[in-house]
FILUMKOL-960052 format. One record per atom (N, C-alpha, C): residue in one letter; atom name; x, y, z. Coordinates in steps of 0.02 Angstrom, whole numbers, plus 50000, padded with zeros to 5 digits. Layout:
% FILUMKOL-960052
- r / a / x / y / z
- A / CA / X / Y / Z
...
This chain:
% FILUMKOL-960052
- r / a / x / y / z
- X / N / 36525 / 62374 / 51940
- X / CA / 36539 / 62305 / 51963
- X / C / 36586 / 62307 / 52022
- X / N / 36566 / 62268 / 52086
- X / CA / 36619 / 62271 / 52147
- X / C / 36644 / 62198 / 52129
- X / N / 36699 / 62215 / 52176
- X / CA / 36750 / 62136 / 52188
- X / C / 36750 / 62136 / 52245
- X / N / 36738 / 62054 / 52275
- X / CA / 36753 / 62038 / 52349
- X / C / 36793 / 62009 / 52357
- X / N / 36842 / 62014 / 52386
- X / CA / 36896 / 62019 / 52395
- X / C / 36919 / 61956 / 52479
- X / N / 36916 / 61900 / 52475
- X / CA / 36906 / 61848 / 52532
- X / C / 36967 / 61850 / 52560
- X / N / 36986 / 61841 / 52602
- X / CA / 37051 / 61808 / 52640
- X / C / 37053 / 61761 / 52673
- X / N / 37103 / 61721 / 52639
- X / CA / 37120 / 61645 / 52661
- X / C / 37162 / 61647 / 52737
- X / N / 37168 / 61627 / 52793
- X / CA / 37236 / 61589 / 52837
- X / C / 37281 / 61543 / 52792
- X / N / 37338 / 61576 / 52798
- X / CA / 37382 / 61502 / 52766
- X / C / 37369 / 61468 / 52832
- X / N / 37369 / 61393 / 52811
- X / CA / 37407 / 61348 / 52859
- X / C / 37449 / 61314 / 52865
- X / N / 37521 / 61329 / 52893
- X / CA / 37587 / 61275 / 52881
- X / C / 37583 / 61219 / 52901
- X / N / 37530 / 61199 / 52947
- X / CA / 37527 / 61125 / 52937
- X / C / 37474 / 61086 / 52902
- X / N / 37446 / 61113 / 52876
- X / CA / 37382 / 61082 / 52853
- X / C / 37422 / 61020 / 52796
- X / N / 37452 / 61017 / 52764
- X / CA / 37484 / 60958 / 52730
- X / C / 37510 / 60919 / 52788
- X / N / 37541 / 60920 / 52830
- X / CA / 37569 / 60889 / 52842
- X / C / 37499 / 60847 / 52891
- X / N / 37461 / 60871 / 52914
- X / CA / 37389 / 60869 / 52966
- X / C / 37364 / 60802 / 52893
- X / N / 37357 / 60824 / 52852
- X / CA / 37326 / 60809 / 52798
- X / C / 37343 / 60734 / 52772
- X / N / 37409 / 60718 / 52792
- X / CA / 37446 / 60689 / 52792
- X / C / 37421 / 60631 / 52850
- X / N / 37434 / 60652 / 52905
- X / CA / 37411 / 60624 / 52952
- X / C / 37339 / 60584 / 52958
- X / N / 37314 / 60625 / 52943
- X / CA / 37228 / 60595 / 52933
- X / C / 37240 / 60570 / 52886
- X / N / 37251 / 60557 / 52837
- X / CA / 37250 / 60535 / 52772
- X / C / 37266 / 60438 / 52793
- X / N / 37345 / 60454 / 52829
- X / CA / 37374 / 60388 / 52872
- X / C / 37319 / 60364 / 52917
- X / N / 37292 / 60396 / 52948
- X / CA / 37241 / 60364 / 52995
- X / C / 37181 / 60330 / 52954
- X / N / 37160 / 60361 / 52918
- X / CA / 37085 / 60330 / 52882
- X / C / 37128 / 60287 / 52833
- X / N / 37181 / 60270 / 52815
- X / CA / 37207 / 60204 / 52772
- X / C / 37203 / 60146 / 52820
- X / N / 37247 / 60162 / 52897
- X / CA / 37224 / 60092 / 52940
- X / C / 37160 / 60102 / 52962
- X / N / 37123 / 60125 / 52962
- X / CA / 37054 / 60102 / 52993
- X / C / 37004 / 60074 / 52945
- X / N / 37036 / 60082 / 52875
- X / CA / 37004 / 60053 / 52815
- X / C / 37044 / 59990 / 52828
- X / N / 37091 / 59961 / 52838
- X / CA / 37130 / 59907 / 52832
- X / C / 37112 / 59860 / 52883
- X / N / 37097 / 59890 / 52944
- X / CA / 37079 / 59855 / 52978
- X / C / 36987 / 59843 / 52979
- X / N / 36958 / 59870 / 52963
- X / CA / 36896 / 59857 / 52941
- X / C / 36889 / 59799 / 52882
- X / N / 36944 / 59816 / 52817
- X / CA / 36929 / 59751 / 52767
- X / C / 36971 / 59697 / 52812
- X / N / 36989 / 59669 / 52855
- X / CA / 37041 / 59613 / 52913
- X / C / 37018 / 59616 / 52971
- X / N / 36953 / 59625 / 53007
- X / CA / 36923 / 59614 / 53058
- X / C / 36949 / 59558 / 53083
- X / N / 36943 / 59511 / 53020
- X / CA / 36969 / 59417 / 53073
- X / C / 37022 / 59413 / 53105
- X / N / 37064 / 59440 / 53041
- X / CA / 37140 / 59439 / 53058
- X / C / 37177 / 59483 / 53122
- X / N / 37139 / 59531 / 53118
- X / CA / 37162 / 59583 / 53178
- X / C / 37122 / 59559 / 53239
- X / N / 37068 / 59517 / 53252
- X / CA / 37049 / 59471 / 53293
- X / C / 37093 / 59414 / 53323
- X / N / 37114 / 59392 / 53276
- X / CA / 37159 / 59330 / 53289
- X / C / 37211 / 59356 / 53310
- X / N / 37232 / 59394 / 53281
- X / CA / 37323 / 59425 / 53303
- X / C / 37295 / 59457 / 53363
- X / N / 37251 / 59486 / 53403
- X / CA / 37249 / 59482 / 53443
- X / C / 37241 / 59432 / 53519
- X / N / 37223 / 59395 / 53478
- X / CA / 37172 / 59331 / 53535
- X / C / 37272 / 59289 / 53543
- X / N / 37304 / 59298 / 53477
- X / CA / 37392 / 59266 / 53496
- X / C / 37412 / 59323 / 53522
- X / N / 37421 / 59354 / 53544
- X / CA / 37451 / 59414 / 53564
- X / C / 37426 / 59416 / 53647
- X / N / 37360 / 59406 / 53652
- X / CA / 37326 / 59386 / 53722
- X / C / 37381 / 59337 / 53751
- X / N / 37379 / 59288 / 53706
- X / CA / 37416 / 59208 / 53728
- X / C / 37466 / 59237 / 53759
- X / N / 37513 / 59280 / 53713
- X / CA / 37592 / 59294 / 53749
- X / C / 37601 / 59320 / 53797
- X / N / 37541 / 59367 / 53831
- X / CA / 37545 / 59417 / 53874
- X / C / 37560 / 59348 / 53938
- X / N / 37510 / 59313 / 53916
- X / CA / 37506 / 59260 / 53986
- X / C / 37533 / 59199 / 53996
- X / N / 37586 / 59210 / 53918
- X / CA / 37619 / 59157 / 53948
- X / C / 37704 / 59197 / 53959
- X / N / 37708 / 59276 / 53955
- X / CA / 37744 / 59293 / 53993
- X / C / 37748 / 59303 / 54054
- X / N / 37687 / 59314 / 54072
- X / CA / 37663 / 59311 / 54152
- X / C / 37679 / 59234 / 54181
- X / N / 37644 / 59207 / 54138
- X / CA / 37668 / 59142 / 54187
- X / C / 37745 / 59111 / 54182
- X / N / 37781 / 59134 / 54153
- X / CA / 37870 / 59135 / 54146
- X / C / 37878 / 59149 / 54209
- X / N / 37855 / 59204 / 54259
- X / CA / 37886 / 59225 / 54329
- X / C / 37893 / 59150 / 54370
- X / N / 37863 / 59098 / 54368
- X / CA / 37870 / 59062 / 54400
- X / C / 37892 / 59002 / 54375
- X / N / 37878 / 58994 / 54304
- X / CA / 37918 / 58939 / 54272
- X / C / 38004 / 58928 / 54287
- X / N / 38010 / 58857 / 54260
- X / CA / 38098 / 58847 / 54261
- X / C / 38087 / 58816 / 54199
- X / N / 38158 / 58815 / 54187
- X / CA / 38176 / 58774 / 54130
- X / C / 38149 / 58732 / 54129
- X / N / 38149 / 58681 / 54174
- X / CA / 38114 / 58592 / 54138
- X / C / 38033 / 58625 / 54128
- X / N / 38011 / 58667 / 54139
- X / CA / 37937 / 58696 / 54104
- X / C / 37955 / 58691 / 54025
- X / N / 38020 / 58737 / 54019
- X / CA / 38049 / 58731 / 53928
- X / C / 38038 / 58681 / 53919
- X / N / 38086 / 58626 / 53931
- X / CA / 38103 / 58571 / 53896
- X / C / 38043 / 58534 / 53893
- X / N / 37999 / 58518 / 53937
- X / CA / 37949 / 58478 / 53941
- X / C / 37896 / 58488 / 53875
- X / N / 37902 / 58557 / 53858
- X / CA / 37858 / 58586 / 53807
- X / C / 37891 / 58606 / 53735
- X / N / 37977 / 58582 / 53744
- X / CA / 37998 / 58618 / 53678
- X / C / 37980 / 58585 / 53628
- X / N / 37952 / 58498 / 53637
- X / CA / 37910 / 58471 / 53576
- X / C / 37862 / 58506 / 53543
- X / N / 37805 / 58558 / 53580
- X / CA / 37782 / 58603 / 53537
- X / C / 37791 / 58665 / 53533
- X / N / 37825 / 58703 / 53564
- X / CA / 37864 / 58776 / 53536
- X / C / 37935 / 58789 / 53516
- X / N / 37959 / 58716 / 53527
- X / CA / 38043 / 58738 / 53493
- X / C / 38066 / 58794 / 53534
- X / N / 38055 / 58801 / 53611
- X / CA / 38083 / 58840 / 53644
- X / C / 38151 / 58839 / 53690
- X / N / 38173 / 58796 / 53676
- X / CA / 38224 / 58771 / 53731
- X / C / 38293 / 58805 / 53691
- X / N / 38292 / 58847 / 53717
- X / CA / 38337 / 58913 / 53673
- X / C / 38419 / 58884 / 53706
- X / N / 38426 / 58830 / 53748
- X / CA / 38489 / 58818 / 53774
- X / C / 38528 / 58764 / 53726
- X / N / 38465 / 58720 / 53720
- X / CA / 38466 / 58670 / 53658
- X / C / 38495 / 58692 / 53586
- X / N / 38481 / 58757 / 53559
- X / CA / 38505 / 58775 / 53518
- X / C / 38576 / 58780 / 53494
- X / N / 38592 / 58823 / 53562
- X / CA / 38689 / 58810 / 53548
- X / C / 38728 / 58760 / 53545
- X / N / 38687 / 58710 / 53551
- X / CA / 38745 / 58637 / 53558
- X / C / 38701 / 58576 / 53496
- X / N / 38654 / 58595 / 53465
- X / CA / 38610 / 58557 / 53440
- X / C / 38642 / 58550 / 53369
- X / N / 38652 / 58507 / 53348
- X / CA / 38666 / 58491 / 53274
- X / C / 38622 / 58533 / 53218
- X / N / 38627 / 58569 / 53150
- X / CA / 38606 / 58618 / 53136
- X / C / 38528 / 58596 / 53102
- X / N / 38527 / 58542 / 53083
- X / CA / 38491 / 58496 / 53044
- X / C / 38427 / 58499 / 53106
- X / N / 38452 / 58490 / 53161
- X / CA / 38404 / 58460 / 53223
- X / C / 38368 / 58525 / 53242
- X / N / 38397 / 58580 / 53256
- X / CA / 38375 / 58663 / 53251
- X / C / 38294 / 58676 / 53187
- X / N / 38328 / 58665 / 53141
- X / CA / 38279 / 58676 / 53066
- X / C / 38218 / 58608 / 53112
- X / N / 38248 / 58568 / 53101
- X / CA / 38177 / 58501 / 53102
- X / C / 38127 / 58523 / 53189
- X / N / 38164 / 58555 / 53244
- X / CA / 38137 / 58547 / 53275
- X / C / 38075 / 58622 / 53250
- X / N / 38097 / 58666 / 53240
- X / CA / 38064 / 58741 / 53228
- X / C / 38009 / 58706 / 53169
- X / N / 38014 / 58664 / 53121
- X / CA / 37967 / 58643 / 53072
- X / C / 37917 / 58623 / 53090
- X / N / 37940 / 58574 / 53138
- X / CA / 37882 / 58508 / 53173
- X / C / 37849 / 58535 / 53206
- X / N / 37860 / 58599 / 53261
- X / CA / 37839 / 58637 / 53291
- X / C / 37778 / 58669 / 53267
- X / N / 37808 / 58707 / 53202
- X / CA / 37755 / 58746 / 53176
- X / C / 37707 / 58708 / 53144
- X / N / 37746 / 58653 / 53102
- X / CA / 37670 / 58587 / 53072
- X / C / 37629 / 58583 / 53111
- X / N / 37638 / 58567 / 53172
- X / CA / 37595 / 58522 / 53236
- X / C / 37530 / 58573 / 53232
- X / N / 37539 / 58645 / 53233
- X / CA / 37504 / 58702 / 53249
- X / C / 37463 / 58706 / 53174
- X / N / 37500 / 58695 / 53133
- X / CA / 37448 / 58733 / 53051
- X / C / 37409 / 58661 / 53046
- X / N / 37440 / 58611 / 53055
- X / CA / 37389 / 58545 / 53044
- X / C / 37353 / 58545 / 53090
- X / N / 37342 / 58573 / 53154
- X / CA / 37303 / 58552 / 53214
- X / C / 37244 / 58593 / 53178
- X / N / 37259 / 58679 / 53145
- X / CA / 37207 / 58714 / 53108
- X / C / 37179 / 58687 / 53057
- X / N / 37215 / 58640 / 53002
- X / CA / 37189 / 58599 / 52958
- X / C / 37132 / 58549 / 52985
- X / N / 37142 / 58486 / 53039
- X / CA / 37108 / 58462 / 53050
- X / C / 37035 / 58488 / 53073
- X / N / 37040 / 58560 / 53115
- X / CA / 37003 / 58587 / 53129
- X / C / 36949 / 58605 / 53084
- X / N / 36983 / 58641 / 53041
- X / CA / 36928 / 58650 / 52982
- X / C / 36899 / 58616 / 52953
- X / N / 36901 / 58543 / 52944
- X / CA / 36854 / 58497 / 52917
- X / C / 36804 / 58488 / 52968
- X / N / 36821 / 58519 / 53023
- X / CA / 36750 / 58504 / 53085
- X / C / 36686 / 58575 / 53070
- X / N / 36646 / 58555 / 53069
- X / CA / 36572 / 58608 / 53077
- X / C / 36600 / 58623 / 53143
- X / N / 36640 / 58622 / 53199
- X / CA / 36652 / 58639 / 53265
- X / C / 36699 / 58650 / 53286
- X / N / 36741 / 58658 / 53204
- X / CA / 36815 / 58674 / 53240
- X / C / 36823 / 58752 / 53237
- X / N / 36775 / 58796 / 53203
- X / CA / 36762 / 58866 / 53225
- X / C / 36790 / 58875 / 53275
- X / N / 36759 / 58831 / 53345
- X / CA / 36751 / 58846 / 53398
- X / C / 36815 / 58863 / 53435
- X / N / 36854 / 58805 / 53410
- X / CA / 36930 / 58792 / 53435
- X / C / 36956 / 58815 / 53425
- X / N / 36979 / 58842 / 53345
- X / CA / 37057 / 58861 / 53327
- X / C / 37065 / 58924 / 53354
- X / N / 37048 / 58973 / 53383
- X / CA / 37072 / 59019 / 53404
- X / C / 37099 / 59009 / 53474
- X / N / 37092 / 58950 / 53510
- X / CA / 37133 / 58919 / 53571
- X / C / 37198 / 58890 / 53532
- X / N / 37203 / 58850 / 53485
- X / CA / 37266 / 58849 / 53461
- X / C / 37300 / 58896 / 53443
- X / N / 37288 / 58937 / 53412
- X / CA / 37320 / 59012 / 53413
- X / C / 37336 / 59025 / 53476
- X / N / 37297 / 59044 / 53536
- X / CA / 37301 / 59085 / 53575
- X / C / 37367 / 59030 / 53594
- X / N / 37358 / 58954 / 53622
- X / CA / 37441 / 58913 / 53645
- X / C / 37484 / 58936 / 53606
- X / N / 37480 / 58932 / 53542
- X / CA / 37547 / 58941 / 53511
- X / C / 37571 / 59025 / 53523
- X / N / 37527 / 59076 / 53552
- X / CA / 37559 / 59127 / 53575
- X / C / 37584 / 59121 / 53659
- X / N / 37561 / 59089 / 53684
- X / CA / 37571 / 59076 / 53756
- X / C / 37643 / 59046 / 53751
- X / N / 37657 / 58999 / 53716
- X / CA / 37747 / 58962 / 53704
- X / C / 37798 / 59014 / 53694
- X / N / 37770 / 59057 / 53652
- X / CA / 37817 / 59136 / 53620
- X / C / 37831 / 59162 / 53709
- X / N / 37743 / 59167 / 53707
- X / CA / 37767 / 59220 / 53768
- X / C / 37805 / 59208 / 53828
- X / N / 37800 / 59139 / 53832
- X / CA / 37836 / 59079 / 53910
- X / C / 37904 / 59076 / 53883
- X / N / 37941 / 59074 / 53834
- X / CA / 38002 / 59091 / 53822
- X / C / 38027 / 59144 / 53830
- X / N / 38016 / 59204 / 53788
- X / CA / 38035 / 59282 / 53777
- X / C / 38030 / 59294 / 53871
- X / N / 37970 / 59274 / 53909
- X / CA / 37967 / 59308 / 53965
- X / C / 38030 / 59267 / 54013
- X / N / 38041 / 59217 / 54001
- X / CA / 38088 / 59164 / 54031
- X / C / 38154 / 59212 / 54019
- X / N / 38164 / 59203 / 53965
- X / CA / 38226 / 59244 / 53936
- X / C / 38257 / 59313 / 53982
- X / N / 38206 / 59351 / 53994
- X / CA / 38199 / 59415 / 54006
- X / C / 38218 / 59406 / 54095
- X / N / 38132 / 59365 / 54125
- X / CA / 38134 / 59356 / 54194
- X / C / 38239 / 59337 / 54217
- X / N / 38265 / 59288 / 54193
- X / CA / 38328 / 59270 / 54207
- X / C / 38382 / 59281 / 54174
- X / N / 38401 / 59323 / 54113
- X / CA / 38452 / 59327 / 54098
- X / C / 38450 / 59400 / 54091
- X / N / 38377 / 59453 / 54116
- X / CA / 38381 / 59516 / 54086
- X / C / 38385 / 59529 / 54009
- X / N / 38438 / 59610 / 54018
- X / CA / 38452 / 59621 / 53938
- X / C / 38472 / 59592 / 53880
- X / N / 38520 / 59514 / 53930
- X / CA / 38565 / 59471 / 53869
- X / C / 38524 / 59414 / 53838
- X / N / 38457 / 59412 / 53906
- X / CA / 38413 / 59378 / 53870
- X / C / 38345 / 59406 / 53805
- X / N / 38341 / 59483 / 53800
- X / CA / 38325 / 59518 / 53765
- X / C / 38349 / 59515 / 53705
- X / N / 38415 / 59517 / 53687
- X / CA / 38456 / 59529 / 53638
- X / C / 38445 / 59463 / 53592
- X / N / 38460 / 59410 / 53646
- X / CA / 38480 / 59353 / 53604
- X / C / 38414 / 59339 / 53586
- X / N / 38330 / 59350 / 53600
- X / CA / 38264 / 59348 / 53592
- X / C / 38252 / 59386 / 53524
- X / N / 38289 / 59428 / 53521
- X / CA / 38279 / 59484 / 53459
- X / C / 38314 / 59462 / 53412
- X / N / 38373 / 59443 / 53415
- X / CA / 38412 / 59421 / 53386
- X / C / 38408 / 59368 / 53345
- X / N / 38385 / 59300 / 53395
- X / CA / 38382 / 59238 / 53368
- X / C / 38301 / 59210 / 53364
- X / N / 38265 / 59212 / 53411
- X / CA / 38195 / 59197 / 53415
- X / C / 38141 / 59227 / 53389
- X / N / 38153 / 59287 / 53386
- X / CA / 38086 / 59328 / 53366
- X / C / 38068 / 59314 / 53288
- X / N / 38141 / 59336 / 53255
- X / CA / 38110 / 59331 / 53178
- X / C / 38088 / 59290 / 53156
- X / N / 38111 / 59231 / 53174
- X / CA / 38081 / 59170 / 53138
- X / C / 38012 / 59154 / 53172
- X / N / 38014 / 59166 / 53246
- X / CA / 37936 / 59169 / 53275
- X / C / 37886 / 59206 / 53255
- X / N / 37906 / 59257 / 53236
- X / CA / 37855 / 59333 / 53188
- X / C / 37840 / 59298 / 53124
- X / N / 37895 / 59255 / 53077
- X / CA / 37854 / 59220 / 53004
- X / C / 37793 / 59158 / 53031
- X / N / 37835 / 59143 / 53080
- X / CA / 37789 / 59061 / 53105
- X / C / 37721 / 59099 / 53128
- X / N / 37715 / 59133 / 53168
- X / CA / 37654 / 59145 / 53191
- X / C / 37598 / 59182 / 53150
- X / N / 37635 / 59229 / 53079
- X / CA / 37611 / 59234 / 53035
- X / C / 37574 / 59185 / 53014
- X / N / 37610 / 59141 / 52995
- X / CA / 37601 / 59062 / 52945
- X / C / 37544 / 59028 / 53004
- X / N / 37526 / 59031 / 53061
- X / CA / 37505 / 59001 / 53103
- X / C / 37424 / 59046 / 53096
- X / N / 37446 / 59104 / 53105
- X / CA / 37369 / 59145 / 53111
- X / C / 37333 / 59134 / 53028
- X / N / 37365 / 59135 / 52978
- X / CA / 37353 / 59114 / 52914
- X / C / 37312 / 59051 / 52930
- X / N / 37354 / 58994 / 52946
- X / CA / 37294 / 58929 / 52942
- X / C / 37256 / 58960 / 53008
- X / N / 37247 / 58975 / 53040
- X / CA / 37183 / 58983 / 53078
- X / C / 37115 / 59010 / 53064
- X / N / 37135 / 59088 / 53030
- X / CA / 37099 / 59112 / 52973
- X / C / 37043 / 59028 / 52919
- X / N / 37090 / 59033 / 52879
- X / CA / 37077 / 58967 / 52853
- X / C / 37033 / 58928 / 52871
- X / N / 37063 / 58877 / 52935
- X / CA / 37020 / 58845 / 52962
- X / C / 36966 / 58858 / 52964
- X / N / 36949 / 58924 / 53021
- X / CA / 36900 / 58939 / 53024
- X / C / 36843 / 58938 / 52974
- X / N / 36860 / 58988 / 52915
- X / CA / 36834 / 59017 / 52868
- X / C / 36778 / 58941 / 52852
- X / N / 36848 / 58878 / 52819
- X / CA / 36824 / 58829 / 52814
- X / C / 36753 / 58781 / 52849
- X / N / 36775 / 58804 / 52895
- X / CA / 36737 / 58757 / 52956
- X / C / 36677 / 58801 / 52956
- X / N / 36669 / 58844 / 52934
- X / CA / 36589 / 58906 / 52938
- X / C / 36552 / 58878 / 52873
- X / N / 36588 / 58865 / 52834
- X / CA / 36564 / 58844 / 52763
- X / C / 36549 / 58765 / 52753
- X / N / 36580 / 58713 / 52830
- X / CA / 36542 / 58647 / 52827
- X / C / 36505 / 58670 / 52860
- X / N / 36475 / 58719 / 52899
- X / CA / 36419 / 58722 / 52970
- X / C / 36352 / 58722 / 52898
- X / N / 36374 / 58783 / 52868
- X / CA / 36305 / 58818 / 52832
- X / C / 36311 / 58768 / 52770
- X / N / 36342 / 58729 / 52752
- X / CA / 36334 / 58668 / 52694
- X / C / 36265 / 58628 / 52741
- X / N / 36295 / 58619 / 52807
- X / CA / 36254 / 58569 / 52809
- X / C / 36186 / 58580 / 52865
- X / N / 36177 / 58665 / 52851
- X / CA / 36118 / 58674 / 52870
- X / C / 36067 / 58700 / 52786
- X / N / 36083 / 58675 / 52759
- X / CA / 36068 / 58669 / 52688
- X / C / 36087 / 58736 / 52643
- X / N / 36128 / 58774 / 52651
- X / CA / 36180 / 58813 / 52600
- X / C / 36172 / 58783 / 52535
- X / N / 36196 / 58817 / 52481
- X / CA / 36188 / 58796 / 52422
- X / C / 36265 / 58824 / 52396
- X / N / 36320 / 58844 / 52447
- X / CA / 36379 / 58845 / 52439
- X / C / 36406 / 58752 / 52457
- X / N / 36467 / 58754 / 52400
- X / CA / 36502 / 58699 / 52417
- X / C / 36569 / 58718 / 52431
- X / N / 36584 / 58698 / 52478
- X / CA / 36680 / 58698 / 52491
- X / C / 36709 / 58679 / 52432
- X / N / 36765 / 58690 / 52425
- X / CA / 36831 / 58677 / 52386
- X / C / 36869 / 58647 / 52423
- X / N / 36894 / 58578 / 52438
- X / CA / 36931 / 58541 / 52474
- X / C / 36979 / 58561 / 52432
- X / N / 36995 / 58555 / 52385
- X / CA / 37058 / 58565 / 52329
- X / C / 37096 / 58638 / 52359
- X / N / 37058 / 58705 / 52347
- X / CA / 37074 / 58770 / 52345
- X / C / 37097 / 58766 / 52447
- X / N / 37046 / 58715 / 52470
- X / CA / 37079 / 58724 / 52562
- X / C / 37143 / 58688 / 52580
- X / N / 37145 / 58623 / 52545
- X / CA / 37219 / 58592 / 52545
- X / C / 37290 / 58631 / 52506
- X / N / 37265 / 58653 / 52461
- X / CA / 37338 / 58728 / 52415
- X / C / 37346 / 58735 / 52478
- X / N / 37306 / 58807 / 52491
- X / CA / 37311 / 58853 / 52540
- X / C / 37352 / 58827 / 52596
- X / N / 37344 / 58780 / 52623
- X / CA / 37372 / 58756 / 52678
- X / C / 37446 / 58731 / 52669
- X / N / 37439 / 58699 / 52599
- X / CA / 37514 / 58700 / 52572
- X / C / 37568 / 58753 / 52556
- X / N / 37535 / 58821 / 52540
- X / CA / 37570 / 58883 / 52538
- X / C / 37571 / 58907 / 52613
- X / N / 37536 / 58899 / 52668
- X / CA / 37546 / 58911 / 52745
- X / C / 37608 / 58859 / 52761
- X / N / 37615 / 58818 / 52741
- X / CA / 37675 / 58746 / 52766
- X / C / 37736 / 58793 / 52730
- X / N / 37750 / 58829 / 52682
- X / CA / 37767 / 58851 / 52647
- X / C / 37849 / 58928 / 52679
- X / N / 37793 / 58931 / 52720
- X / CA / 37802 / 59000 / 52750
- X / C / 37828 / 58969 / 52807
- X / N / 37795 / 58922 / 52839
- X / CA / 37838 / 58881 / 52901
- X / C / 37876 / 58872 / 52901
- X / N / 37902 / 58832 / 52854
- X / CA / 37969 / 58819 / 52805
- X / C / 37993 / 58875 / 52809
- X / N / 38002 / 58930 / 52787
- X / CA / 38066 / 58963 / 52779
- X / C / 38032 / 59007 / 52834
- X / N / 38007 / 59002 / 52887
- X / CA / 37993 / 59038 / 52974
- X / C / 38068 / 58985 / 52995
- X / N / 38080 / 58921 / 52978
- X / CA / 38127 / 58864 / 53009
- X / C / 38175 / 58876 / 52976
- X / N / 38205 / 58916 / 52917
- X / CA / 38258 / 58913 / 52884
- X / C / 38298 / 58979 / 52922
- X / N / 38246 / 59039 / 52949
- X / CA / 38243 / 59091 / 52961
- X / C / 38293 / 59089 / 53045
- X / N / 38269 / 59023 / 53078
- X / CA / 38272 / 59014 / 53140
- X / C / 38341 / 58967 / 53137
- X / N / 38346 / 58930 / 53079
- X / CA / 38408 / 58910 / 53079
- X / C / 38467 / 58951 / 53072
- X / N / 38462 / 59001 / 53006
- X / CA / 38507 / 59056 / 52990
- X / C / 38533 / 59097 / 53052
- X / N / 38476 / 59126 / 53092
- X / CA / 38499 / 59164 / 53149
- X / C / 38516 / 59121 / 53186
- X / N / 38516 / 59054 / 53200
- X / CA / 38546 / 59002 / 53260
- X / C / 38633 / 59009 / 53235
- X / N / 38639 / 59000 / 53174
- X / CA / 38703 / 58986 / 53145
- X / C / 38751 / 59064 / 53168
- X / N / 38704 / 59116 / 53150
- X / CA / 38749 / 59169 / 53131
- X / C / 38780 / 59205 / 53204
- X / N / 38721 / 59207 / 53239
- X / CA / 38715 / 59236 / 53315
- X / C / 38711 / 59210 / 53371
- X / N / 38695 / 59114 / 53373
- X / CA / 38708 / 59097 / 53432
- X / C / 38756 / 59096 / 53471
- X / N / 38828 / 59087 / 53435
- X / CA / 38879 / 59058 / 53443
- X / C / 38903 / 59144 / 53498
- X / N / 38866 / 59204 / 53500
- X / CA / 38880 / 59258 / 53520
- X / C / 38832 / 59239 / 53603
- X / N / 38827 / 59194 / 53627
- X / CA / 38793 / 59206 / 53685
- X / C / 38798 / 59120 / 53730
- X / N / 38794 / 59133 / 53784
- X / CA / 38784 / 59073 / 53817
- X / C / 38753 / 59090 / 53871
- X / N / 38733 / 59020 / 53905
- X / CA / 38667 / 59039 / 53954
- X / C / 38702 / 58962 / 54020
């Protein structure tokens, strides 16, 4: 009887390689089951690019004129009563998840809500780039500091009802090309109430950092 006798290569990285691939095929599974979502966060993410671009030429009264719907008027903040901070960041974000609500009761609001997304990333981006274009690094800091986090839950809470909407609004198209699915008005109104939800404390988020860190900057 013979023995064959094989020889292996160790490999010192093969765990760690292993590792690596392993990380790679988890997001490309993740993003395969969230096609929409990684759609949408892109199509807001589009928005910001261009409405940092268009910051190079904006001024302030561009802010103010618009802080009714982005709660951007980051000067307003330091002198604003704390109450007025929270209500304005709320109203802001309502205006945007109800504009997706209404949408979704349309067979045609498919079409739209990903333009409301994309504005409500364009406001992010016309601030942050405002910030940056004229105050530089101190306008960086105080962006990171005070604006972003609560803008990162809101726009969460924002791409959520869009999702939504949508979803909704595909399911009146094919109802009423004779589907034998029925909507859940009930299960689409929750939902939208747990998105208001998240807005809410995106505005509690934006108040806390107004309180803790504004008082560290002026403009």
């Amino acid at each position: 009887m013979s023995i064959v006798v094989v020889g292996h290569k160790f490999n010192s990285r093969g765990s760690c390689g292993t590792a690596v691939h392993d990380c790679w095929s988890a997001i490309r599974f993740a993003v395969r089951e969230n096609q929409a979502m990684v759609l949408l966060s892109a199509v807001l993410l589009a928005g910001m690019i261009l409405g940092s671009n268009y910051a190079r030429g904006a001024g302030m009264d561009t802010l103010e004129r618009l802080d009714f719907l982005f709660a951007g008027n980051f000067k307003a903040r330091l002198v604003q009563p704390y109450i007025n901070i929270f209500t304005a960041s709320f109203a802001s974000s309502f205006l945007f998840v109800f504009t997706c609500f209404l949408f979704g009761l349309s067979m045609w609001g498919a079409c739209f809500i990903p333009f409301v997304l994309a504005f409500r990333g364009f406001g992010l981006g016309l601030t942050s780039g405002y910030l940056y274009a004229l105050y530089s690094w101190k306008g960086i800091l105080y962006n990171l500091a005070v604006i972003l986090p609560g803008a990162f839950i809101c726009c969460l809470a924002i791409t959520a009802a869009s999702w939504e909407g949508i979803r909704f609004s595909r399911f009146m198209a094919s109802q009423n090309s004779g589907s034998a699915y029925k909507p859940n008005i009930r299960s689409y109104v929750l939902r939208f109430g747990v998105i208001l939800f998240f807005a809410c404390v995106a505005a509690l988020v934006d108040l806390l950092l107004s309180v803790l860190f504004g008082g560290m900057f002026s403009f």
